[in-house]
C-alpha positions as CSV (number, residue, x, y, z in Angstrom):
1,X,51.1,141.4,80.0
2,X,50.1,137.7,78.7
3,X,46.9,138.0,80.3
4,X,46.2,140.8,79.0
5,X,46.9,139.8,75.7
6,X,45.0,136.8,76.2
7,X,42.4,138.9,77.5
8,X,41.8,140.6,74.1
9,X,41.9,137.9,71.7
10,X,39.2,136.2,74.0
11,X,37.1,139.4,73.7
12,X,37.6,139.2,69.7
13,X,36.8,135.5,69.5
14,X,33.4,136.7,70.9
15,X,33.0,139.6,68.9
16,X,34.0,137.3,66.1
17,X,31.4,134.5,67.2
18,X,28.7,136.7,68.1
19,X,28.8,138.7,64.4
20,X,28.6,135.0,63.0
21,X,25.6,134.3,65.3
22,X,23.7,137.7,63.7
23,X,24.0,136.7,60.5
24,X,22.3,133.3,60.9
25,X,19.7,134.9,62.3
26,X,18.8,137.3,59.7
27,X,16.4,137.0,57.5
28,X,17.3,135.0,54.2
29,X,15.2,137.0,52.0
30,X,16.4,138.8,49.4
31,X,16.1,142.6,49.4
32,X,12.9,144.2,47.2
33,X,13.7,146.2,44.4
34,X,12.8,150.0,44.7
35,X,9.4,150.7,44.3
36,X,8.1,147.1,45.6
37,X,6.8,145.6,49.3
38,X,8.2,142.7,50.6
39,X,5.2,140.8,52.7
40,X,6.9,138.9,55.5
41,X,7.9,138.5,59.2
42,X,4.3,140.1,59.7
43,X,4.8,143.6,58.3
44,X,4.6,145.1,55.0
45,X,8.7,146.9,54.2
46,X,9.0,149.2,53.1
47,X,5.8,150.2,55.2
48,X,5.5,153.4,53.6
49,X,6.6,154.3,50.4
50,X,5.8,157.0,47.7
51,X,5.4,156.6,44.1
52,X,4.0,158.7,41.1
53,X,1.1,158.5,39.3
54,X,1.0,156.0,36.9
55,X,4.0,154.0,39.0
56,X,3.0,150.2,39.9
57,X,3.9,148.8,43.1
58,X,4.4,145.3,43.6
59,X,4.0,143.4,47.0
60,X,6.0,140.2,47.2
61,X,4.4,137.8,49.4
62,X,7.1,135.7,50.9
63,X,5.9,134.2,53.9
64,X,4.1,130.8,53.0
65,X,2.8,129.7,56.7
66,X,1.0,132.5,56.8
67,X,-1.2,134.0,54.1
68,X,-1.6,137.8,53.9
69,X,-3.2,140.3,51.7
70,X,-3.5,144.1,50.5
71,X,-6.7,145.8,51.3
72,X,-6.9,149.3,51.6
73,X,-8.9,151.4,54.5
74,X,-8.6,154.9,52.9
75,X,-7.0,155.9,49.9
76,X,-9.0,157.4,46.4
77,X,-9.6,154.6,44.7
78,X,-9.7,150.7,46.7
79,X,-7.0,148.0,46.7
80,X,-7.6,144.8,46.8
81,X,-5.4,141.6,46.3
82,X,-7.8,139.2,47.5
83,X,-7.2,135.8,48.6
84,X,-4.6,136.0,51.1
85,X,-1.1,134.4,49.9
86,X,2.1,133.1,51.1
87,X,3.8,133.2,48.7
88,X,3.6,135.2,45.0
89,X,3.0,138.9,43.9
90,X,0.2,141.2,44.4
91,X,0.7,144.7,41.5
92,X,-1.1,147.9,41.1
93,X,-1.2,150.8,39.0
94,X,-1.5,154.1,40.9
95,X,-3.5,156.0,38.6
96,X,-4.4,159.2,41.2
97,X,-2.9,161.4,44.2
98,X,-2.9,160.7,47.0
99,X,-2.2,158.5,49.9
100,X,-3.8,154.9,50.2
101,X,-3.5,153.2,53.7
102,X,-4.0,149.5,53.4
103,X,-3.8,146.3,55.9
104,X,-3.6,142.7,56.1
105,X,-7.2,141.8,56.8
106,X,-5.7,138.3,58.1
107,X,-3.5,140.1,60.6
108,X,-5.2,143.7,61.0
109,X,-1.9,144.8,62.9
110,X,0.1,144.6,59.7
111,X,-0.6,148.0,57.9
112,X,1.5,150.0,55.0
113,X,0.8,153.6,53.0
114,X,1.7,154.5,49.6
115,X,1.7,157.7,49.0
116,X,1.6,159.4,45.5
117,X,2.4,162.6,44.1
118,X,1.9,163.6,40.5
């Protein structure tokens, strides 16, 4: 029965230490507000999201060892943020329907959509 009990509070200590050893590993970032992308770890989050018209996103650049940007491949009107940026904000107006796919032309694998409705 002692091992047993010995047993289990060895199994917790793990549980215990490995929950601690998660946490230092995630990311440090503070969450983005509703409605905004956070531009990090190589991927645009939320990678899609939907707005209305007239609703501006923001895209929070927080990665400053390596610069990214906002261009858009299909969408009504063009995006375009620029020079690519570790760090700072990127905002737009969405002023018409419809959905506007966009990349990271310094890393062409990182890609988002925002779609809007009226």
């Amino acid at each position: 029965m002692a091992a047993t009990s010995i047993a289990r509070r060895g199994v917790a200590l793990w549980a215990i230490v490995g929950a601690i050893a998660l946490g230092a590993c995630a990311s440090s970032s503070p969450p983005v507000p509703p409605g905004d992308v956070r531009v990090a770890d190589f991927s645009f989050t939320p990678s899609t999201i939907m707005v209305h018209v007239g609703q501006t996103v923001t895209w929070i650049f927080d990665q400053p060892d390596a610069p990214h940007n906002v261009h858009s491949t299909s969408g009504p009107t063009q995006i375009d943020s620029g020079t690519p940026q570790g760090k700072g904000t990127f905002a737009y107006t969405f002023n018409s329907v419809g959905t506007y796919k966009y990349m990271c032309q310094v890393h062409p694998n990182m890609r988002g959509t925002v779609v809007v409705t009226p």
